[in-house]
N, C-alpha and C positions, 0 to 999 in steps of 0.2 A: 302177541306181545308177551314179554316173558315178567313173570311173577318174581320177583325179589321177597323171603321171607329171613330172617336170623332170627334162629334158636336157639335157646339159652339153658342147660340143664343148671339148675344155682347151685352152690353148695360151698359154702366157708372156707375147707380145704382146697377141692380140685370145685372151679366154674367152668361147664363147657361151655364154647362159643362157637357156631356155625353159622357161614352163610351160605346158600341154596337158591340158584335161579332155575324156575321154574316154566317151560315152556308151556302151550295150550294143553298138548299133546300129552304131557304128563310128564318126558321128558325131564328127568331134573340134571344139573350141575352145580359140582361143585365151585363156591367162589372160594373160601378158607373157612380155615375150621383150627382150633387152637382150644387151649386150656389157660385159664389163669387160677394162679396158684395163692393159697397167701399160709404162712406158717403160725400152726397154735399158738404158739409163745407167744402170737404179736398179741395186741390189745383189740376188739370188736370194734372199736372205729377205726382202727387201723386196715385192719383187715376189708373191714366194709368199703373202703375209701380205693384201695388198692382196685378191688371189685368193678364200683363204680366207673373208674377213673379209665380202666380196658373196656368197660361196655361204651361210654362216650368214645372213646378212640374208635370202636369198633363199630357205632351209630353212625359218625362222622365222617367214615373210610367209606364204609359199601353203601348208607344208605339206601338201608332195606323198606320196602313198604308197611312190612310188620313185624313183629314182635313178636315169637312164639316161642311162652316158656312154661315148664314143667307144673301143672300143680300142688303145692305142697298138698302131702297127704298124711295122715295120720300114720306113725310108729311106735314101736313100746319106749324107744328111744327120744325123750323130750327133749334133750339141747341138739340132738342131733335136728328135729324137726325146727326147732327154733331157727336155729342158725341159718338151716334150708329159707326158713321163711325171710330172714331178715334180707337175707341175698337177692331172694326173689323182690322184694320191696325196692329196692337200690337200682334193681334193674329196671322193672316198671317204670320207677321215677326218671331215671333216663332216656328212656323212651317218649315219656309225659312232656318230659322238656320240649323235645324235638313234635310234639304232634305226633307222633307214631304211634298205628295202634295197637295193644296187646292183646292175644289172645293166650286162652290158659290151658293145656293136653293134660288130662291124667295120665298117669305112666301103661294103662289097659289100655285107653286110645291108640294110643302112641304104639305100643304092641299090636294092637289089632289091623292097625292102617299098613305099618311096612314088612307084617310078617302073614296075617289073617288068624292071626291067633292073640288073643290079649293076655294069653299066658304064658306066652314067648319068653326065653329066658334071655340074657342079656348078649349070649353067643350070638343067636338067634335074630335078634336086632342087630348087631353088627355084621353079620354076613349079609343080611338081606339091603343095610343100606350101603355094605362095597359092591353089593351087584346093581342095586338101580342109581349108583352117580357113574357104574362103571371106574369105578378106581382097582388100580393095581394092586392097594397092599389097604388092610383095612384099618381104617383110623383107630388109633390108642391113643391117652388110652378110653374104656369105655364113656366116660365123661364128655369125649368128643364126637364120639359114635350118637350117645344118646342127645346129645344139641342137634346131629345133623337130620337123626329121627323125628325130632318136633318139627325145624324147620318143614323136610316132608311132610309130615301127616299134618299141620296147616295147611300146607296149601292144598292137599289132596282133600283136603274133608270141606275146605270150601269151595270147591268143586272147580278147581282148574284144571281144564281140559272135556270138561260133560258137554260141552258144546261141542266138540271135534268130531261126535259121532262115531260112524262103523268104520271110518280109516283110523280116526288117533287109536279104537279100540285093539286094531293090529298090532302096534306098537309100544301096547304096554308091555309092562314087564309081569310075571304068575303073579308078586301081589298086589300089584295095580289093577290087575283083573279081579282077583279076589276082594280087592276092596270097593271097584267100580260096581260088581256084582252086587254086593252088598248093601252100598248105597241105594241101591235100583230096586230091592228087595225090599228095605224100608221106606222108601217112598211108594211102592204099591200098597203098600200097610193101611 
């Protein structure tokens, strides 16, 4: 049965939005992936509302299982995190509407799951997720990259496909292994 998950990187100017179907197997696919934009000059409800108004459209459209968006984290930069946050809230709430549920990736998770390194730079995430959707040309800009990242590493970290055993293990991809490994390693802990 395949896992439907849309990840959401927030952020005031560029919002990434991806959707990711998920097989047992680990197997992911792309469904879309986009950016919504909104310009300084406009006004914070303005801008919020613009936000909101793509992630309904885009709840509505794929009707994903879940929710998987960025953690805001602390920077030296305060409106910048602000604004991260307020996004992240509008998104949430849209999700809340619909019953769907959220979950939240630090930007180390998120590095760790699709590359094996949580200090991955952001090249680094975007090559490793144009190799496991299998796409031709890698999403830009990074904003869509990193939505399609969270998408991934939800469903990877909630363990779709650990039931598939010593055949799905064939068919992962190096950091599917690396991250199945991983996971195997802190559960013997």
């Amino acid at each position: 049965m395949t896992y439907r998950v849309m990840g959401v990187d927030p952020g005031l100017t560029r919002c990434g939005l991806a959707v990711v179907d998920i097989e047992p197997n680990r197997r992911s696919t792309l469904v879309a992936v986009g950016v919504v934009g909104t310009e300084a000059g406009r006004s914070l409800d303005e801008r919020l509302l613009v936000i909101s108004e793509a992630v309904d459209t885009w709840l509505d459209l794929h009707k994903p299982q879940v929710l998987a968006v960025e953690r805001v984290f602390s920077q030296l930069n305060v409106s910048t995190v602000m604004g991260t946050a307020q996004a992240s809230g509008v998104v949430i709430v849209s999700a809340a509407r619909r019953g769907i549920p959220v979950a939240l990736h630090t930007p180390t998770e998120v590095k760790a799951a699709v590359t094996g390194n949580g200090q991955a730079d952001k090249a680094a995430v975007t090559k490793m997720v144009t190799k496991i959707l299998r796409l031709e040309t890698a999403p830009r800009p990074a904003d869509a990259a990193d939505a399609l990242a969270l998408a991934i590493t939800h469903a990877w970290r909630r363990g779709v496909g650990q039931q598939g055993g010593a055949a799905a293990a064939g068919s992962l991809t190096p950091a599917q292994r690396l991250w199945a490994d991983a996971e195997a390693k802190a559960r013997r802990r």
